[in-house]
C-alpha positions as CSV (number, residue, x, y, z in Angstrom):
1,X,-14.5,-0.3,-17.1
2,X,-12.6,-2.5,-19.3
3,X,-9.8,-1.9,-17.7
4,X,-11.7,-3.3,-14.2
5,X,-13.4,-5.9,-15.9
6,X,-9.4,-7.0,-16.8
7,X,-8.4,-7.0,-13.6
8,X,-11.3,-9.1,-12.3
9,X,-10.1,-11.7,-15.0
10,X,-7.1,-11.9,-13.5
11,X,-8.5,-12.6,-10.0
12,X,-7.6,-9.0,-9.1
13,X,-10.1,-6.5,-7.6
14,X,-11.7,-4.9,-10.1
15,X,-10.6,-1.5,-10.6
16,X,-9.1,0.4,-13.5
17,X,-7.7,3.6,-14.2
18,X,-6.9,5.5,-17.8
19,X,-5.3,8.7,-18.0
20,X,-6.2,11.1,-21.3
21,X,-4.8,14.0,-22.6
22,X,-5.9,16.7,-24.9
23,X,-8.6,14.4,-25.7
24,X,-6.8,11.4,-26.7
25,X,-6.1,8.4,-24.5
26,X,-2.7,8.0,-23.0
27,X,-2.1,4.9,-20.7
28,X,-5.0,2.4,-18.7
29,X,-3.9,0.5,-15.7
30,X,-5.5,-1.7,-13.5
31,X,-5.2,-3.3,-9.8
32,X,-2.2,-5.7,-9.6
33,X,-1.8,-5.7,-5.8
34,X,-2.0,-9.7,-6.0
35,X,1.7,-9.9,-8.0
36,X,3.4,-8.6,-5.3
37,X,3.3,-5.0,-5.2
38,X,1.1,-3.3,-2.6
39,X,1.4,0.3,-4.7
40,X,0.0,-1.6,-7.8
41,X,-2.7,0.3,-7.7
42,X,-4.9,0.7,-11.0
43,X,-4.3,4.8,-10.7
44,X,-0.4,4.3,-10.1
45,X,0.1,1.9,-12.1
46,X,-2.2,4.2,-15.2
47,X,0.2,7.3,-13.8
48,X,3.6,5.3,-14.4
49,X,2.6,4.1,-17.7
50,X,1.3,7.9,-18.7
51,X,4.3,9.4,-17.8
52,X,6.7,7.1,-19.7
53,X,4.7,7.6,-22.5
54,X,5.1,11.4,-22.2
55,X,8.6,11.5,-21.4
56,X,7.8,13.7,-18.0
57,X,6.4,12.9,-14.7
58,X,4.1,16.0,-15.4
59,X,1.1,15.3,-16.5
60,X,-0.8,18.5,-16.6
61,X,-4.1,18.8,-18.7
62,X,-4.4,15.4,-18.1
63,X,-7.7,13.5,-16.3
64,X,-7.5,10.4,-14.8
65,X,-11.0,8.4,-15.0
66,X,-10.8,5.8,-12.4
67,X,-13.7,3.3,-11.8
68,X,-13.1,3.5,-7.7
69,X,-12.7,6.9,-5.8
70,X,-9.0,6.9,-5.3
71,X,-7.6,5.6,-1.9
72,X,-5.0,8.4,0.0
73,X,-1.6,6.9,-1.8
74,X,-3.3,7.2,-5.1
75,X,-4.9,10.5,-4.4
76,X,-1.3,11.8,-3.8
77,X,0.6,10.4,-6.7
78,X,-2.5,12.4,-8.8
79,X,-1.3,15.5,-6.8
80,X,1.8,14.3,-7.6
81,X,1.9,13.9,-11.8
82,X,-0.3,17.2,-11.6
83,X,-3.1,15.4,-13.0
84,X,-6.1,18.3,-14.0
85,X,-9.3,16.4,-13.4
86,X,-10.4,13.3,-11.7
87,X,-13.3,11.3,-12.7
88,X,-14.3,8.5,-10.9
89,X,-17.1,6.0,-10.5
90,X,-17.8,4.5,-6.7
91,X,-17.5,5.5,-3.7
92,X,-14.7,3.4,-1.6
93,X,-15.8,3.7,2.1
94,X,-12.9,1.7,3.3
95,X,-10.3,3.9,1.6
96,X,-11.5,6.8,0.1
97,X,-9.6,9.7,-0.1
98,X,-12.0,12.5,-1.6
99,X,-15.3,12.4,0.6
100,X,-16.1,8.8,1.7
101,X,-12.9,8.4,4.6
102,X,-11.5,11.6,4.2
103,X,-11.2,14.7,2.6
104,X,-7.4,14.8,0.8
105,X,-8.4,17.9,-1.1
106,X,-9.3,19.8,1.8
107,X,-6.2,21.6,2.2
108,X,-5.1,24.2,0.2
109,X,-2.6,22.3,-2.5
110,X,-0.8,24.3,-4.5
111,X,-2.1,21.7,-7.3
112,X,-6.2,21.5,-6.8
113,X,-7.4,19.2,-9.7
114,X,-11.3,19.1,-10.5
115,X,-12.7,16.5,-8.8
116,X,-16.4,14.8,-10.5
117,X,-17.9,11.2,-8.8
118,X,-20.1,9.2,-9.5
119,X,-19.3,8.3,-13.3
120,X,-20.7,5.1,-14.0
121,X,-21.0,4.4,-10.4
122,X,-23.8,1.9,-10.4
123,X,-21.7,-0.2,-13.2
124,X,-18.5,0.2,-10.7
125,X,-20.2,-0.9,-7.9
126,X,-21.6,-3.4,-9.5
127,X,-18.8,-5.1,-10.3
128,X,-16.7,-4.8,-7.0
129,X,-19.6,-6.7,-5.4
130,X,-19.7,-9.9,-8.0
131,X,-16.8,-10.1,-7.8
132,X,-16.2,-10.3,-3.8
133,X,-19.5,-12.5,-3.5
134,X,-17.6,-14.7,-6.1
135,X,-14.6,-14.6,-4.0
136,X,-16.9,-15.3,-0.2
137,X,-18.4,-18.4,-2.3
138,X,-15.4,-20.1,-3.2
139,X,-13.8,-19.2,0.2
140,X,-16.9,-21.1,1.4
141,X,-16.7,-23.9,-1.1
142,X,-13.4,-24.7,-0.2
143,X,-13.8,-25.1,3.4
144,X,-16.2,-27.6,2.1
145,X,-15.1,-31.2,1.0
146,X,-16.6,-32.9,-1.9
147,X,-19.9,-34.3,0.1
148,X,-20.8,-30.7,1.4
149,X,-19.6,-31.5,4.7
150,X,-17.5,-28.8,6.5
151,X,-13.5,-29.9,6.7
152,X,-12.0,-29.9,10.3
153,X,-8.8,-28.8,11.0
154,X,-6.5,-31.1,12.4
């Protein structure tokens, strides 16, 4: 959640990803789509950090706790890294790749990590929304000008 609550900070949308191993935490990422890089995912960005920390792109035994059901590009770089467990918090019907768009562990992987939702879900959720009702109000401020009335284009 910190992690989420970071990104938010940063005018980002909230999510945030850490990966721990054998009990002890390894890397945290968060959503930093806005810098330029549509892969900066919080869950890629948590996996590139975990595995230069580890010194291999393996990164069995590991779980990734992610505040946001992980969208189909994250879901496979988890496949990817060989990442044990997933834990995450909301569901993500626009994107989801484990049960809210479409089921990416449906096949049979060679690599089948344990999957568990709806960790701190309500707190996730939470979150996304104030954050994107923050964002429609200041989209609808700033079509606004400083008497209230609503700027024309020209």
């Amino acid at each position: 959640m910190a992690e989420a609550r970071a990104a938010a900070a940063e005018g980002e949308v909230p999510v945030g990803a850490v990966i721990v191993r054998a009990g002890q935490w390894v890397a945290g990422g968060r959503n930093s789509k806005e810098q330029g890089d549509p892969t900066a995912h919080a869950e890629i960005v948590a996996i590139r950090r975990a595995a230069r920390i580890v010194g291999n792109w393996r990164l069995d035994d590991s779980v990734i706790y992610t505040t946001l059901e992980p969208c189909m590009m994250c879901l496979g770089a988890i496949m990817q890294s060989r990442v044990s467990r997933i834990i995450y918090g909301a569901k993500d019907s626009r994107f989801g790749a484990i049960c809210s768009q479409i089921d990416g562990l449906r096949a049979e992987w060679t690599h089948q990590p344990v999957v568990v939702g709806g960790v701190l879900a309500e707190e996730s959720k939470a979150l996304l929304q104030l954050f994107f009702a923050e964002r429609r109000q200041q989209k609808k401020e700033s079509r606004h000008d400083s008497t209230g009335a609503l700027r024309r284009n020209k």
